[in-house]
PyMOL commands that place a pseudoatom at each C-alpha (Angstrom):
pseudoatom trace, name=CA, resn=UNK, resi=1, chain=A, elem=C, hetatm=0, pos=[4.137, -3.922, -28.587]
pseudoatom trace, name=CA, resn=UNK, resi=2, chain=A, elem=C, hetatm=0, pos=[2.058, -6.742, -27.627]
pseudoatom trace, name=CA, resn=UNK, resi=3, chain=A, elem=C, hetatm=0, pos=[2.519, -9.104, -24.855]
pseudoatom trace, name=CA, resn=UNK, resi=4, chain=A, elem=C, hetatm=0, pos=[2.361, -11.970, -27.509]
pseudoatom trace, name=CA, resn=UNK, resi=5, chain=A, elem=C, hetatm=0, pos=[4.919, -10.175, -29.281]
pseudoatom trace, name=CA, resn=UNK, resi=6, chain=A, elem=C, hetatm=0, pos=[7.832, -9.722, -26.471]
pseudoatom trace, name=CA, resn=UNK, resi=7, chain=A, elem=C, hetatm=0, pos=[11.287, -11.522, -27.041]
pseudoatom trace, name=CA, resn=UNK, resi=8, chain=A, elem=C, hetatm=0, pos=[11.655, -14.472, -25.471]
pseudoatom trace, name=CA, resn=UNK, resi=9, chain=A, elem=C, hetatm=0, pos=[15.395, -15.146, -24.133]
pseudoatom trace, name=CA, resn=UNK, resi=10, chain=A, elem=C, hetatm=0, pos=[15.916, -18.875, -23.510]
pseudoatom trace, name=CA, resn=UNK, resi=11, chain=A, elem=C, hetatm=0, pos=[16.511, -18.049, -19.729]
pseudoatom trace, name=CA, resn=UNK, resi=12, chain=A, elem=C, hetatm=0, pos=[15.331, -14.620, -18.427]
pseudoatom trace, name=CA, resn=UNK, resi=13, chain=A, elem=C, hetatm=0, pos=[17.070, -13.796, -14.451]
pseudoatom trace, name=CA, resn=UNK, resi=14, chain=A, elem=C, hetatm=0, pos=[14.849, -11.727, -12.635]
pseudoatom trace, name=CA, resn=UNK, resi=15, chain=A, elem=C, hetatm=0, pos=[17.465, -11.803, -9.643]
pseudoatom trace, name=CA, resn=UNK, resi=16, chain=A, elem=C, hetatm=0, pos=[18.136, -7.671, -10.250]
pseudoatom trace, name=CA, resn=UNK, resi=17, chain=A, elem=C, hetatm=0, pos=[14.412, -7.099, -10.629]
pseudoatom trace, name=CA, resn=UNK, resi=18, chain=A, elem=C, hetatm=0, pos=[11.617, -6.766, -8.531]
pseudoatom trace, name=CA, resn=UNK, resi=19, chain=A, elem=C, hetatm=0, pos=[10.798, -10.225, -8.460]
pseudoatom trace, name=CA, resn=UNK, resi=20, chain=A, elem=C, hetatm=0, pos=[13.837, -11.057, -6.138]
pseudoatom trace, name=CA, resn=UNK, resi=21, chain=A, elem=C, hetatm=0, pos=[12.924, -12.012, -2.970]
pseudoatom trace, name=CA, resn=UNK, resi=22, chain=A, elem=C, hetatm=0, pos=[12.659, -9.649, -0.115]
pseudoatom trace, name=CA, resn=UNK, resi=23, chain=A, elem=C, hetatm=0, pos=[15.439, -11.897, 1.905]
pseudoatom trace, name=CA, resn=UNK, resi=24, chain=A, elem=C, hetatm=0, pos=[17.675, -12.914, -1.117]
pseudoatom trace, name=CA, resn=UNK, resi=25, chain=A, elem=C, hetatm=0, pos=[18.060, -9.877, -3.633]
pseudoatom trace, name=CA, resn=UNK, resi=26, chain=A, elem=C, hetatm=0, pos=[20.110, -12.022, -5.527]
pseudoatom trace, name=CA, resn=UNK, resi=27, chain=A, elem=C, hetatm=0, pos=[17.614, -14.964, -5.922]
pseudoatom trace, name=CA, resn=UNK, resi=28, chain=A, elem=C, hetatm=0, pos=[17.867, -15.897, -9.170]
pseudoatom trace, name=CA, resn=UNK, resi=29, chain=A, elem=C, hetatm=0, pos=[14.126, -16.818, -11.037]
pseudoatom trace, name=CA, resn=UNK, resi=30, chain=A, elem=C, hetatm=0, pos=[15.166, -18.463, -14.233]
pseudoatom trace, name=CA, resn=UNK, resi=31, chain=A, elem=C, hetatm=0, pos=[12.560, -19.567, -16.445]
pseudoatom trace, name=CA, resn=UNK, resi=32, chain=A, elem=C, hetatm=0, pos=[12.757, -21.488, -19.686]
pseudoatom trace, name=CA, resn=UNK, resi=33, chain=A, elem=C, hetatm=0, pos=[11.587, -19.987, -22.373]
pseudoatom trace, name=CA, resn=UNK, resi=34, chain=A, elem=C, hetatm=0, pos=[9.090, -22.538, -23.178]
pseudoatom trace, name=CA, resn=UNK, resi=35, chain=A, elem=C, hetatm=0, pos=[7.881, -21.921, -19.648]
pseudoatom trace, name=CA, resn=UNK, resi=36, chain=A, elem=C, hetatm=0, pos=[8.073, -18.206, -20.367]
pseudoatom trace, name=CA, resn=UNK, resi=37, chain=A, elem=C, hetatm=0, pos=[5.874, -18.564, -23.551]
pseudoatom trace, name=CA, resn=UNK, resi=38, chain=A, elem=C, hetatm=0, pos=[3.078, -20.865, -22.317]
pseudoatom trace, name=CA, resn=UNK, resi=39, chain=A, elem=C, hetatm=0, pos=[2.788, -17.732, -19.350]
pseudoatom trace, name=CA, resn=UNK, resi=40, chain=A, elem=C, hetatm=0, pos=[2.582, -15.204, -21.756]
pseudoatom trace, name=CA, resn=UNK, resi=41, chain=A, elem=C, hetatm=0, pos=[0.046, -16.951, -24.273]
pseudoatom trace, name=CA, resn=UNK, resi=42, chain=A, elem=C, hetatm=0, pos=[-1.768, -17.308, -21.156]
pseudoatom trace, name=CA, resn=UNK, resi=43, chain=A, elem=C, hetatm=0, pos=[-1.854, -13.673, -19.659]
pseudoatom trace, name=CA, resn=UNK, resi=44, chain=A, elem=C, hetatm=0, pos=[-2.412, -12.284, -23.497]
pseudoatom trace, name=CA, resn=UNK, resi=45, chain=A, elem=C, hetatm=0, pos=[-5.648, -14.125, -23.573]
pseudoatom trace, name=CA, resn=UNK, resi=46, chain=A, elem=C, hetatm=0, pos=[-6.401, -12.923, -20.594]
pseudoatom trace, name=CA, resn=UNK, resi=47, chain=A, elem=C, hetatm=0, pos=[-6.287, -9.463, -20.959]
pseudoatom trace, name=CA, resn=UNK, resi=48, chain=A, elem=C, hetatm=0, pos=[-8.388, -10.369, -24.444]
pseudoatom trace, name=CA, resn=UNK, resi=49, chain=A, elem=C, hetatm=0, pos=[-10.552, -11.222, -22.225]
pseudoatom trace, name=CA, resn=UNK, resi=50, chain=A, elem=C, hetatm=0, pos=[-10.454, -8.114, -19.784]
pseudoatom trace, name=CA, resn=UNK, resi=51, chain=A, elem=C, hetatm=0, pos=[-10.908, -6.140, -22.860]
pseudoatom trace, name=CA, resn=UNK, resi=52, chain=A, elem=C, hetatm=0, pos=[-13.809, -8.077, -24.003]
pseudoatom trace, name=CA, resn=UNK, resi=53, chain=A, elem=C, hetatm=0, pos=[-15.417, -7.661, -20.565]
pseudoatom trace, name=CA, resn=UNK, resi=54, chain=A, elem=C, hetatm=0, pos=[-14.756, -4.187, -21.063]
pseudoatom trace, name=CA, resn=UNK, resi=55, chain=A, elem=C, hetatm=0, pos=[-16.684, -3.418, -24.115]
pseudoatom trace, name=CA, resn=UNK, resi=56, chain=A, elem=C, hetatm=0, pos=[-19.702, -5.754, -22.922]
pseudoatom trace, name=CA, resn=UNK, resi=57, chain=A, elem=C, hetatm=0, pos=[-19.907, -3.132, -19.752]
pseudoatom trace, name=CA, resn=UNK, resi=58, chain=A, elem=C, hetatm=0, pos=[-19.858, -0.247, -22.378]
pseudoatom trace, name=CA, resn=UNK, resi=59, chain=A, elem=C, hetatm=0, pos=[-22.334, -1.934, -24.055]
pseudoatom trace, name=CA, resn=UNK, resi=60, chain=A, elem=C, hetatm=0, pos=[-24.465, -2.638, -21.193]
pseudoatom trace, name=CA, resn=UNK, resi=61, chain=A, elem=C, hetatm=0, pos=[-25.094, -6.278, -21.796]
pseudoatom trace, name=CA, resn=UNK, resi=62, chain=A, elem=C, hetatm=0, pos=[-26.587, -8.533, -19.612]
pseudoatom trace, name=CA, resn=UNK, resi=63, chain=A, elem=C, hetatm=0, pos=[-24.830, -8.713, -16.173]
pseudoatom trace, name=CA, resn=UNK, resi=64, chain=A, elem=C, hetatm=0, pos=[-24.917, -12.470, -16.098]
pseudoatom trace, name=CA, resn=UNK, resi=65, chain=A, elem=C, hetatm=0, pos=[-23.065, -12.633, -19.696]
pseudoatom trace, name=CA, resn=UNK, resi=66, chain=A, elem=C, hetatm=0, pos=[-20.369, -10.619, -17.370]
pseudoatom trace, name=CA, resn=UNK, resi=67, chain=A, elem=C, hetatm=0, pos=[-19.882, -12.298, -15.011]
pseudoatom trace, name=CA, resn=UNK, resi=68, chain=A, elem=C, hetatm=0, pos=[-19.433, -15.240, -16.972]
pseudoatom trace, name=CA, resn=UNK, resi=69, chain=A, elem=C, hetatm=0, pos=[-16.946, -13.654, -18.657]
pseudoatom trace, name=CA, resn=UNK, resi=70, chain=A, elem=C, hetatm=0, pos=[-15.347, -12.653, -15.196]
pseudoatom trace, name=CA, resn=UNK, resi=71, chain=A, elem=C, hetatm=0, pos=[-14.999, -16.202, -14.202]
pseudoatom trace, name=CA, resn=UNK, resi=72, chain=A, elem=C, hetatm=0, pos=[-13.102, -17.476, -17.321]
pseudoatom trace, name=CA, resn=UNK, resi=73, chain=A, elem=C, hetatm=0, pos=[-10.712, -14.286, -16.277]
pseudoatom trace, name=CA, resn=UNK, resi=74, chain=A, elem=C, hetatm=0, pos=[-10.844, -15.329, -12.634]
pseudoatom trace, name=CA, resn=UNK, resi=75, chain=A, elem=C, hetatm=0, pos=[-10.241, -19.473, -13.898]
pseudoatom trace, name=CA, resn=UNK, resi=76, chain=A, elem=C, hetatm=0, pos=[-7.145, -18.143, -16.561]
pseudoatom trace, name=CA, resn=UNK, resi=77, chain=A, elem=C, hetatm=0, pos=[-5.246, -16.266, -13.834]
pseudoatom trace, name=CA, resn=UNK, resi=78, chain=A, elem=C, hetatm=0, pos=[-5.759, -19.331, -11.914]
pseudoatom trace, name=CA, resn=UNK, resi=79, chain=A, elem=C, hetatm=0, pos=[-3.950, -22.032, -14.140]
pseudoatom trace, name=CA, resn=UNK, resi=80, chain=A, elem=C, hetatm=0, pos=[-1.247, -19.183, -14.929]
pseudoatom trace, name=CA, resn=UNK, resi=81, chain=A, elem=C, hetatm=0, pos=[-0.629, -19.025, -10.596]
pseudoatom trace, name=CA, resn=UNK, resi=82, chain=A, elem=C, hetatm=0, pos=[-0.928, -22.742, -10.820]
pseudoatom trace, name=CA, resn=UNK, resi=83, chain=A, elem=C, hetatm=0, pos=[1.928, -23.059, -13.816]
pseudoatom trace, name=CA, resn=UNK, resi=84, chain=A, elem=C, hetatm=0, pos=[4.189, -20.236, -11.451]
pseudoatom trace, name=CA, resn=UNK, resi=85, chain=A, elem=C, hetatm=0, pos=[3.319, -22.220, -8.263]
pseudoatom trace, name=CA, resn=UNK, resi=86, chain=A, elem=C, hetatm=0, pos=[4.240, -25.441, -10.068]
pseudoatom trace, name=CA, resn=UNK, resi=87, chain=A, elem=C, hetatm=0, pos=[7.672, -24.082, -10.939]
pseudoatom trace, name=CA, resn=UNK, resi=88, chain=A, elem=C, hetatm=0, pos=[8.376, -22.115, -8.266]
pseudoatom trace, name=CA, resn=UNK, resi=89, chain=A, elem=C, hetatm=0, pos=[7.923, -25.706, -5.843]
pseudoatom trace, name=CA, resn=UNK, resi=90, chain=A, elem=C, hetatm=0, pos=[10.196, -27.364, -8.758]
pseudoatom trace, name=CA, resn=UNK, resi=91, chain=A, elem=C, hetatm=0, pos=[12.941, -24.702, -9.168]
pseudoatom trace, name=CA, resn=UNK, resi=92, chain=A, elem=C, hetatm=0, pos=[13.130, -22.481, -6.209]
pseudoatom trace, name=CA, resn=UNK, resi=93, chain=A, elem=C, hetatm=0, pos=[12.211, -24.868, -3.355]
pseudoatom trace, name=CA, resn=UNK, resi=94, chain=A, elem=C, hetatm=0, pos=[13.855, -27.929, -4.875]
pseudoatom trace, name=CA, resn=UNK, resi=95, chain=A, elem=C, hetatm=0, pos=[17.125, -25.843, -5.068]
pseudoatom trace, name=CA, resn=UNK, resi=96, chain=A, elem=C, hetatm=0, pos=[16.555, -24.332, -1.410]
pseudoatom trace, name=CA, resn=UNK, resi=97, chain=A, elem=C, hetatm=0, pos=[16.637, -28.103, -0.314]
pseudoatom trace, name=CA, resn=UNK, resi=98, chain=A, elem=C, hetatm=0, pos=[20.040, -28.889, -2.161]
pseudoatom trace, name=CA, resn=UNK, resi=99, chain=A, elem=C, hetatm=0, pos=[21.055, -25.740, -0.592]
pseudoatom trace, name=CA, resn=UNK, resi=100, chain=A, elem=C, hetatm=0, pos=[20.302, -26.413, 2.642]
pseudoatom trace, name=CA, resn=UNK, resi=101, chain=A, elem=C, hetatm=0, pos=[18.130, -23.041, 3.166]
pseudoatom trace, name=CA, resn=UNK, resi=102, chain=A, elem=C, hetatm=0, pos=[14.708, -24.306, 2.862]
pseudoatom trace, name=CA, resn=UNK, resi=103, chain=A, elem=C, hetatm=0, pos=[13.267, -22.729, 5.542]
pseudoatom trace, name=CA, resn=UNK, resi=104, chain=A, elem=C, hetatm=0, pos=[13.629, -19.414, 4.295]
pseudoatom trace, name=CA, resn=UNK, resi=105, chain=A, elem=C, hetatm=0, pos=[12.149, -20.718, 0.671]
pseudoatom trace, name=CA, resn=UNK, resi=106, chain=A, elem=C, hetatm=0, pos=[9.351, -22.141, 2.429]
pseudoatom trace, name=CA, resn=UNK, resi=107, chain=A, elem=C, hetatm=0, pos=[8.505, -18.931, 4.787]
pseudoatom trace, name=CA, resn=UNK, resi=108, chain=A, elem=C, hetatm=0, pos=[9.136, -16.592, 1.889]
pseudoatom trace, name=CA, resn=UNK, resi=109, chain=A, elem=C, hetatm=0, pos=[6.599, -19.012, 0.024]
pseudoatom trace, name=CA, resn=UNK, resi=110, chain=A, elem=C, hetatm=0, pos=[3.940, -19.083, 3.024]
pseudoatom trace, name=CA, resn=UNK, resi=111, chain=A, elem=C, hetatm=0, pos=[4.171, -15.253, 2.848]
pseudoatom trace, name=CA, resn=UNK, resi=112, chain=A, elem=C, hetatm=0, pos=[3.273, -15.002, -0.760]
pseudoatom trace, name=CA, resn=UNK, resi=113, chain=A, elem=C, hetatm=0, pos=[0.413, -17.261, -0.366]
pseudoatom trace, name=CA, resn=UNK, resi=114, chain=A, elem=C, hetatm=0, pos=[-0.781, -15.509, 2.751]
pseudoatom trace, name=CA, resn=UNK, resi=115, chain=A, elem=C, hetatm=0, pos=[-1.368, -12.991, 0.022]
pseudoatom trace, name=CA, resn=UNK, resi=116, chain=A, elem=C, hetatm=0, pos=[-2.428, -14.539, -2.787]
pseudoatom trace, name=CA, resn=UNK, resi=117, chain=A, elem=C, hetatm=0, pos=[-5.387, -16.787, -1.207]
pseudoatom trace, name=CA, resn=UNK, resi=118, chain=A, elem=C, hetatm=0, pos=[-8.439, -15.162, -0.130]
for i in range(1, 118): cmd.bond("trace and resi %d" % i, "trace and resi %d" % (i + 1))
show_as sticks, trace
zoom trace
């Protein structure tokens, strides 16, 4: 089955999966499932893409032609960290705050982008 072809719920919970956080296995990651569509559109064309760049390498073309191609990949997985970031800063953090336990949303978030940025 193809990514683009995966059932959409209209809220997915990740809090039982491996996307929990380390400190809060029960951290619930809800997404909507317009939310969960655009990300999914987005990683499909992506790995289009990774396919594409693929074949070119079989094909031996032109290494600049690559590495163009690299950089669209690089630039997609960009806006689909941006669209996560953007939600995870809405959702998560914004429901840390009316929790009153930012500061662990915040360090777990500072962790993740320790890792994520170069």
């Amino acid at each position: 089955m193809a990514a683009s072809e995966l059932p959409l719920h209209s809220a997915i919970d990740h809090s039982q999966s491996d996307h929990a956080h380390e400190d809060q296995p029960n951290h619930p990651h809800v997404h909507s499932q317009e939310s969960l569509r655009r990300i999914i559109n987005r990683l499909s064309r992506i790995e289009g893409h990774i396919r594409g760049i693929k074949v070119m390498v079989q094909e031996s073309r032109p290494c600049p032609d690559v590495l163009v191609q690299i950089a669209a990949v690089r630039g997609g997985l960009d806006r689909v960290a941006r669209i996560i970031l953007d939600e995870h800063l809405t959702e998560c953090v914004g429901r840390a705050a009316k929790q009153g336990n930012i500061e662990v949303e915040i360090e777990e978030l500072k962790s993740a982008l320790d890792r994520f940025l170069p």
